[in-house]
N, C-alpha and C positions, 0 to 999 in steps of 0.2 A: 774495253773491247776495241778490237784493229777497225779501221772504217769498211766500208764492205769491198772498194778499190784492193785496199792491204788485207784485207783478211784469208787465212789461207786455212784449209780443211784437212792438214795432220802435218804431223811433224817432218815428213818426209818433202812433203813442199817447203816448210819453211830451210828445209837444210838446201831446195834445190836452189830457192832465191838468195839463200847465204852464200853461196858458191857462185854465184851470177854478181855476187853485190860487193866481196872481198877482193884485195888485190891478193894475188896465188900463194902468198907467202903464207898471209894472215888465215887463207883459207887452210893450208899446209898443217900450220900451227893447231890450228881449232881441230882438225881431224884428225890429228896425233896419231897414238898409235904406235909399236915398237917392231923392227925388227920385222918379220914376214907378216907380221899381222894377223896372226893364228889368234890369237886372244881376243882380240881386236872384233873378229867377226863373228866367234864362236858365242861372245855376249851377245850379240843378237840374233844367230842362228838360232841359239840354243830355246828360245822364246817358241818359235817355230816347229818345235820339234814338242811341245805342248800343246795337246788338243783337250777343246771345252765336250763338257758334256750335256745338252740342252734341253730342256723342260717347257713345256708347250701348255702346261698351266701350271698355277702355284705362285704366281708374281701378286701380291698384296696389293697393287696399285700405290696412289701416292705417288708422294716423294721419296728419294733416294737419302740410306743413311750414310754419309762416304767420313765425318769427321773422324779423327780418333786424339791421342796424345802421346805426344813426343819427347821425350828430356823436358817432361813438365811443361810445354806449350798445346796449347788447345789447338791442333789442324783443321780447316774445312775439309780438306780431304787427304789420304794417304800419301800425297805426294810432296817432298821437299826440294828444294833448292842443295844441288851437293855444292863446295866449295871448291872454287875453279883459281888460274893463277890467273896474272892480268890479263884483263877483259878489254883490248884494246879493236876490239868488235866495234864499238861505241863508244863516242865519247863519252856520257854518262857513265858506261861500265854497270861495275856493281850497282850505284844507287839505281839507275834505271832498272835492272832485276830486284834490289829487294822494294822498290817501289810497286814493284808487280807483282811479288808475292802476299805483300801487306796488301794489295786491293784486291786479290785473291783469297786472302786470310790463310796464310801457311807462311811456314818458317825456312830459313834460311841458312846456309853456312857461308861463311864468310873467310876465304884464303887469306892466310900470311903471306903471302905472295900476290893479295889482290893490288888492282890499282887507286881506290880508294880509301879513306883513312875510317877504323873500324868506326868512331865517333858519329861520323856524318852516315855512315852506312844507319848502324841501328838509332839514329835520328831521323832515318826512311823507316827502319821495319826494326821495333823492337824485341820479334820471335827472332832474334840473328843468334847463334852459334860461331863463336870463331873458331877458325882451326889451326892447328899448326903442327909441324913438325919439329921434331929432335935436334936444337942448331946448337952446338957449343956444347955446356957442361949445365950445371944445374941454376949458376948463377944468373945465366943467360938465359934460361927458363922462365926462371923467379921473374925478370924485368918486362918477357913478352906477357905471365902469367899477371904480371898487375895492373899493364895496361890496359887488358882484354876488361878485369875486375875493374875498374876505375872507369873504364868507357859503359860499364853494364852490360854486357855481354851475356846473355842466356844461359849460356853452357858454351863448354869446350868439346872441341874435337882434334884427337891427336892420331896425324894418319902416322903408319910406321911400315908400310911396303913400298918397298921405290931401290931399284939396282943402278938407277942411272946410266940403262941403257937406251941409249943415241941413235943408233942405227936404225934407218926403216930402208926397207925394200925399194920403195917409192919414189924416195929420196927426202931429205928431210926438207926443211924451210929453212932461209935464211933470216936469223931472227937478232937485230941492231942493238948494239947497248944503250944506244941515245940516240935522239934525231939531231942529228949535225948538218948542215949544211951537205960532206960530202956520202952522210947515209941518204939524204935528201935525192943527190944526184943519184946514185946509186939505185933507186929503186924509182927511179921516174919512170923507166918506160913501164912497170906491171901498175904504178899508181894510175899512170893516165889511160890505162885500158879501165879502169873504176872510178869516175873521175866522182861518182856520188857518194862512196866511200869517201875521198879526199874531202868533197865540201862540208860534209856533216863534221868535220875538225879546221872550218873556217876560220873560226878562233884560236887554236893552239891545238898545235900536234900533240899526241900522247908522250909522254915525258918517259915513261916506262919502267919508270921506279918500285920501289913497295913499299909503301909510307908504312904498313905497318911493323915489319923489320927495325923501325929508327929504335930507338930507346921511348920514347915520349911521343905526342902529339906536337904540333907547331911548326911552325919554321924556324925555329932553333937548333929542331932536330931536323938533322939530314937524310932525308930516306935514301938507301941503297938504291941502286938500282936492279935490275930483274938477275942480270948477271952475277953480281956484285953478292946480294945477298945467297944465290949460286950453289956459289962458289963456299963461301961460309958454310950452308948444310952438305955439300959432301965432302967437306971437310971434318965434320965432327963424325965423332964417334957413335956406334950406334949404340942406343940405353937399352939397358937391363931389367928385366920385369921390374926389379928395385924400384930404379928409377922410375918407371912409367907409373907404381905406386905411389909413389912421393907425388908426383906432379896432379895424381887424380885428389892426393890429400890436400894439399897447398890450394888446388881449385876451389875445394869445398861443396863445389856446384854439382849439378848436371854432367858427368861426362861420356864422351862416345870416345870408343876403339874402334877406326876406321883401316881396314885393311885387311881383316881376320877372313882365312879362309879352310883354316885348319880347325877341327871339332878340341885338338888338345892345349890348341892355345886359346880356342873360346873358353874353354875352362876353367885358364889362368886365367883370364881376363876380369873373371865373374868371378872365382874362388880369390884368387890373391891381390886383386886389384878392386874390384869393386866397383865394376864400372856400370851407371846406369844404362849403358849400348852399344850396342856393337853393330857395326854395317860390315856387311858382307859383303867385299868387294877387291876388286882382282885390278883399281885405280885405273878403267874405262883401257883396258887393255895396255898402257903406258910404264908397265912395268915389265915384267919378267915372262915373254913370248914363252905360249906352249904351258900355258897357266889354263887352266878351265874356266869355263862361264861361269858368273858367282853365282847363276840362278842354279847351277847345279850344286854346288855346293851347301847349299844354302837349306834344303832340309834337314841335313843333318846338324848342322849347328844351330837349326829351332830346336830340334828334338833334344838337342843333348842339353842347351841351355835358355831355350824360349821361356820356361817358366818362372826366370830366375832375373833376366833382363829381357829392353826391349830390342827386336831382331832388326833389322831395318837390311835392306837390299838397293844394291849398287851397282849398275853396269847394265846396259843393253836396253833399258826403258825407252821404247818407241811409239806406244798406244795405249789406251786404256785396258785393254785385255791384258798387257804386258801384267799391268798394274796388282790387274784382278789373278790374276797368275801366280806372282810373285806372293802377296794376302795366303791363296790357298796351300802355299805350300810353307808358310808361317811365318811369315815376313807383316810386321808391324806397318811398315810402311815403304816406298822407297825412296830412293832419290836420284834426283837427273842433272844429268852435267850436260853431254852435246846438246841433249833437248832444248833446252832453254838458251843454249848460247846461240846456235843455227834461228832461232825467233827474236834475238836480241840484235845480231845482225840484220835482219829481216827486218824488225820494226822498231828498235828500239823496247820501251816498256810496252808499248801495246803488241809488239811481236811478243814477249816474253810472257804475257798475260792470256795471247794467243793460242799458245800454246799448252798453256795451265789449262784452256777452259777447252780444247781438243782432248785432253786428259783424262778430263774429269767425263766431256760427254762419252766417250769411248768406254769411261766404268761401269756410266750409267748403262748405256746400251747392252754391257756384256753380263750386269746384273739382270737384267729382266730376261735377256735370253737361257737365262740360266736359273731365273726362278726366284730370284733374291731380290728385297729390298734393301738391306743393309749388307756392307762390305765386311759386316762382321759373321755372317753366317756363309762363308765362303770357305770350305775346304776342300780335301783332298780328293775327295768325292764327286769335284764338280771338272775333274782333269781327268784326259787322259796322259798318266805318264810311261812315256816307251819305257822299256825294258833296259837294262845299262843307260840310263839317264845320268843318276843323280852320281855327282862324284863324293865318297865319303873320307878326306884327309884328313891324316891325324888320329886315323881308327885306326886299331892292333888290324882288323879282318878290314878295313878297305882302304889301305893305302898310306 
């Protein structure tokens, strides 16, 4: 837990002191985001536009039930760690999150594009998930596919939505292939308005590489850098249910389909792939503007396939209610990307931890208001849902 100086009472402070504590770039970066930002806002509008329905006796007292399981990892509670690209928030990075998620006891995804090496990460927190995306052909699969195997990696997760659109409204960040001497100069005057930022990398600037892109572990192998490796996934081709079959077979493990927001490709997903899960997720607004909240989508691909795998929800998680929300409308569990990085900025692992335990109290609170001890007796029942809420893609009758 944060000291009580750093401790902060929801995630919306810790995003205020990330923004107080980044230099504008890094902050730029972390709030992502595409294009007008329609996407962007509508994941956490959409939260908003779901009202509880409250019960003023019927709470059992006690404890609260909030664990459940995930790609075969035992959670303390419904919420995970999504997989983020480098974490150059903190110098620790990753290991400081899955350090927090492990004293939290919940699991973790761990980017292909993180700045840690997968090894050291689940030598922090062994509920880690690596993820990755589609780079090259199958060969080049195979190589990230046995590193992941070989380091013991939980389960995989292979996201597959991403246009590689650049544009935001806002203006993007300028974001350096390496710290050189003249990206140094280059970014002094926003560094020295954050000079606390700067000294927490006393020791050595972030390198900005993805160790896990190399071929191998070591310093034998050359990790790319953030660019570098890039430039290589928009460069390949995009795989074929085929493919995305093969790669779930070759795992052997645990796998998630991270991007699904269509009911007829959750289908395939489950029918021709066989995938132990699927996150619901529209990739934290970072993809393709004028996409719907995934909380909307997201009933109908429990209904169509919740029975079959598990649902997991992505995008917009800012409170415990989010939490208890997303539960009732058949989401196994979720997971949170800006939540945790806006606390990792903010505190490091104790920001990160901060924020897991704002979370959790915010489930507890919205279970008793609502009459529940365990987050398992949460459904649709306990919502009000407006009328044109939910988006149904990928049905003949909704779109």
């Amino acid at each position: 837990m944060a000291s009580s100086r750093e401790w902060f009472e929801s995630v919306a402070e810790a995003h205020r002191r990330a923004r107080r504590r980044l230099p504008v770039s890094v902050y730029k970066a972390l709030l992502a985001g595409t294009e007008k930002g329609l996407t962007l806002r509508d994941n956490v509008a959409a939260f908003d536009e779901l009202g509880l329905v409250p019960r003023l006796v019927g709470f059992p007292g006690g404890g609260f039930e909030l664990s459940t399981r995930v790609m075969g990892q035992e959670v303390s509670l419904p919420v995970l760690i999504s997989p983020t690209g480098v974490q150059a928030v903190h110098p620790e990075g990753e290991l400081a999150v899955a350090r927090a998620a492990a004293a939290r006891g919940t699991a973790m995804g761990l980017s292909s594009f993180a700045s840690k090496p997968v090894e050291e990460v689940l030598a922090a927190n062994p509920k880690t998930f690596f993820q990755t995306y589609w780079v090259g052909g199958r060969e080049r699969m195979l190589r990230i596919v046995e590193r992941a195997q070989e380091a013991g990696a939980a389960g995989m997760i292979l996201t597959l939505d991403w246009s590689f659109s650049h544009s935001r409204d806002w203006g993007s960040p300028a974001i350096p292939d390496r710290i050189d001497l003249k990206t140094m100069l280059r970014f002094a005057p926003e560094v020295a308005l954050r000079p606390g930022w700067l000294l927490r990398y006393a020791r050595s600037l972030p390198e900005l590489t993805v160790p896990n892109m190399a071929p191998g572990p070591g310093p034998k192998e050359a990790a790319p850098t953030f660019f570098g490796a890039y430039a290589e996934w928009m460069g390949s081709p995009s795989p074929g249910w085929d493919d995305v079959a093969w790669l779930r077979e070759r795992w052997g493990g645990p796998f998630m389909l991270k991007g699904v927001m269509r009911v007829d490709e959750a289908l395939r997903a489950v029918e021709e792939v066989g995938v132990t899960a699927i996150s619901v997720s529209n990739h934290g607004g970072n993809n393709l503007d004028g996409v719907p909240a995934s909380v909307r989508a997201l009933p109908a691909i429990a209904e169509a396939v919740g029975d079959r795998t598990e649902v997991l929800l992505d995008g917009g998680i800012r409170r415990g209610s989010d939490v208890v929300k997303a539960v009732a409308l058949g989401a196994r569990a979720v997971m949170i990307g800006r939540a945790y990085l806006w606390g990792l900025a903010a505190g490091g692992q104790a920001g990160v931890e901060n924020v897991l335990d704002v979370l959790r109290g915010g489930i507890e609170s919205t279970l008793r208001g609502l009459g529940k001890g365990s987050i398992h007796r949460v459904g649709r029942e306990d919502l009000i849902v407006p009328e044109g809420f939910e988006r149904r893609l990928g049905v003949e009758d909704g779109g």
